[in-house]
KOLRO-34881 format. One record per atom (N, C-alpha, C, O, CB): residue in one letter; x, y, z. Coordinates in pm, whole numbers, plus 50000, padded with zeros to 5 digits. Each point is the difference from the previous one (the first is absolute). Glycine has a CB too. Example, Ala and Ser with C-alpha at 12.3 -4.5 7.8 and 13.67 -1.06 7.14 Angstrom:
2
A513194943150780
A499115011950000
A500905012050000
A501044999850066
A497074988550059
S501545022249803
S500825011950006
S499235010950073
S500515011150017
S500674982649768
***
This chain:
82
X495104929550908
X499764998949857
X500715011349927
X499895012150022
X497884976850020
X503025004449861
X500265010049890
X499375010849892
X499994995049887
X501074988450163
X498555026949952
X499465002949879
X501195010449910
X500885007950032
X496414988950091
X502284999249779
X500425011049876
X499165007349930
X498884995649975
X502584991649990
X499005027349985
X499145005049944
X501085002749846
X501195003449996
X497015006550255
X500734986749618
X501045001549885
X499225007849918
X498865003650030
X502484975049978
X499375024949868
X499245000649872
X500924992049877
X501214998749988
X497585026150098
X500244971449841
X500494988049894
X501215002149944
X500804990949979
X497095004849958
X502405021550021
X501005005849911
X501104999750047
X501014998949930
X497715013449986
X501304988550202
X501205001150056
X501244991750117
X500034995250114
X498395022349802
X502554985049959
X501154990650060
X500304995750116
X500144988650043
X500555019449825
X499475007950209
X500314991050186
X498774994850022
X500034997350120
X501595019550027
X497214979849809
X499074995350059
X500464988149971
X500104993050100
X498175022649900
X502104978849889
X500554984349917
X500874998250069
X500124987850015
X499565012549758
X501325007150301
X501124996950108
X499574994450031
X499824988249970
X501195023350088
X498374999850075
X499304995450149
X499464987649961
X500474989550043
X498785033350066
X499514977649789
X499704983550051
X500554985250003
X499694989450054
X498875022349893
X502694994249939
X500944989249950
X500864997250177
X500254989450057
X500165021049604
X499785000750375
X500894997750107
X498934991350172
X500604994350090
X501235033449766
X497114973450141
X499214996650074
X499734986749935
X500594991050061
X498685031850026
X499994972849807
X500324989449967
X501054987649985
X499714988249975
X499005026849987
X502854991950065
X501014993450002
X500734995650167
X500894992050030
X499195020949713
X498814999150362
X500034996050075
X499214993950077
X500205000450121
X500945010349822
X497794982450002
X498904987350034
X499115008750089
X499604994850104
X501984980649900
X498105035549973
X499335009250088
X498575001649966
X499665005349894
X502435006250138
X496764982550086
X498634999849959
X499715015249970
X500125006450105
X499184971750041
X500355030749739
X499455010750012
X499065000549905
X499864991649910
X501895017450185
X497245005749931
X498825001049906
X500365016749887
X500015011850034
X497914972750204
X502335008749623
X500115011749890
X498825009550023
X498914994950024
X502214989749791
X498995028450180
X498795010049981
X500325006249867
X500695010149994
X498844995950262
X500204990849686
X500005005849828
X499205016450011
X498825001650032
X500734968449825
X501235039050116
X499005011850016
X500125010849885
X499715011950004
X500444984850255
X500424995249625
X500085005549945
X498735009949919
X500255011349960
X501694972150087
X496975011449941
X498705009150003
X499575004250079
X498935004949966
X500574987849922
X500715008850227
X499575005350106
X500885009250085
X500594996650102
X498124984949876
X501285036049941
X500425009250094
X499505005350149
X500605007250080
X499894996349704
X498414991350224
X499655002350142
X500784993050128
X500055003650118
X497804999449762
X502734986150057
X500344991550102
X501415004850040
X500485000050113
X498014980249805
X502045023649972
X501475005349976
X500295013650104
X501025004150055
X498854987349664
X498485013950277
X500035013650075
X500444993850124
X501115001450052
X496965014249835
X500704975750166
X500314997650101
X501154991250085
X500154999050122
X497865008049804
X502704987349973
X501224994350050
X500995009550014
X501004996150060
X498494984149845
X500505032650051
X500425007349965
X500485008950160
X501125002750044
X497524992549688
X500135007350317
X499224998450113
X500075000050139
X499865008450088
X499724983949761
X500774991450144
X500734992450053
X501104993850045
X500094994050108
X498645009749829
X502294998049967
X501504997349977
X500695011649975
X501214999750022
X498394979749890
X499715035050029
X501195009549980
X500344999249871
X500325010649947
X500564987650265
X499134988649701
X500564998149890
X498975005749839
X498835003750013
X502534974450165
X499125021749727
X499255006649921
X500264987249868
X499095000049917
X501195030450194
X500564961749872
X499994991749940
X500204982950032
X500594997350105
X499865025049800
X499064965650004
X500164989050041
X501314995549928
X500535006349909
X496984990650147
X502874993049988
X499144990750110
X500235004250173
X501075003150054
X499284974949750
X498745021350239
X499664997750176
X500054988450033
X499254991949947
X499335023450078
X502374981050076
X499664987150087
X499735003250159
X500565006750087
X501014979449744
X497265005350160
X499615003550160
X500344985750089
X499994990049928
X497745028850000
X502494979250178
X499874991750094
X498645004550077
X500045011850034
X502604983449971
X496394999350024
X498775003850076
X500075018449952
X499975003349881
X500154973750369
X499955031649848
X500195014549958
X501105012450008
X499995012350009
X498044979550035
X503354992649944
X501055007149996
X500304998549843
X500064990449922
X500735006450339
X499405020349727
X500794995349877
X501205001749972
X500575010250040
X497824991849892
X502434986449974
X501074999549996
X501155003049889
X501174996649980
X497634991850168
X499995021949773
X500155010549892
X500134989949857
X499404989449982
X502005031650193
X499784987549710
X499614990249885
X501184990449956
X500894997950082
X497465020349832
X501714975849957
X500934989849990
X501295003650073
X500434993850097
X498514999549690
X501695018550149
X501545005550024
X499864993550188
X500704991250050
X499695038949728
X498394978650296
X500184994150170
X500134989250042
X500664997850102
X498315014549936
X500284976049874
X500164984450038
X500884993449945
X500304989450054
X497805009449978
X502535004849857
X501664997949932
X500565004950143
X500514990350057
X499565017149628
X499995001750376
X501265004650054
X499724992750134
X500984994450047
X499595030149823
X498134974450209
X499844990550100
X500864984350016
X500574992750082
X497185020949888
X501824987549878
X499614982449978
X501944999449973
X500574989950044
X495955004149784
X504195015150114
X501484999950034
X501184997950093
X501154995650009
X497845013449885
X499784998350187
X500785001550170
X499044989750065
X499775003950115
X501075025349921
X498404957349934
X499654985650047
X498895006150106
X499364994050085
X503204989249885
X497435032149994
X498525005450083
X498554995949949
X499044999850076
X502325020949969
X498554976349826
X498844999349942
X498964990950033
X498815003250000
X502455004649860
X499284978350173
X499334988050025
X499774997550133
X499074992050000
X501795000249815
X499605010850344
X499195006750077
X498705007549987
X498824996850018
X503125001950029
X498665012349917
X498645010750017
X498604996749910
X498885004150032
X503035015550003
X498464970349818
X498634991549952
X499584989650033
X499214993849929
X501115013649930
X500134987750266
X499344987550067
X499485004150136
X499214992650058
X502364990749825
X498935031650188
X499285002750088
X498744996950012
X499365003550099
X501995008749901
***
């Protein structure tokens, strides 16, 4: 399973999902934008300090710019159907 983690305001988040959506990819939005706790802890988790996050189960596969550049080199769509 796919997840994302976003907040409403922001653009690569409108990427990422534009780009996951264009690639017929089942995933679940985490809207976090009111919720800094969660942010801590993705934070945490991934190393990263801003969204969007895409995870595969509990890999993560960092933010839009990473799945643009996956999804370039025909890496992307593998590693979200694992």
């Amino acid at each position: 399973m796919v997840d994302i983690y976003t907040k409403n305001y922001c653009p690569f988040c409108h990427k990422a999902l534009a780009l996951l959506e264009e690639l017929k990819v089942e995933f679940k939005n985490h809207d976090i934008t009111d919720t800094p706790e969660v942010m801590e802890e993705l934070s945490k988790k991934s190393g990263f300090k801003t969204v969007p996050q895409v995870f595969v189960g509990e890999k993560c596969l960092g933010g839009y710019s990473d799945i643009a550049a996956l999804h370039e080199k025909g890496e992307l769509l593998p590693l979200l159907k694992a």
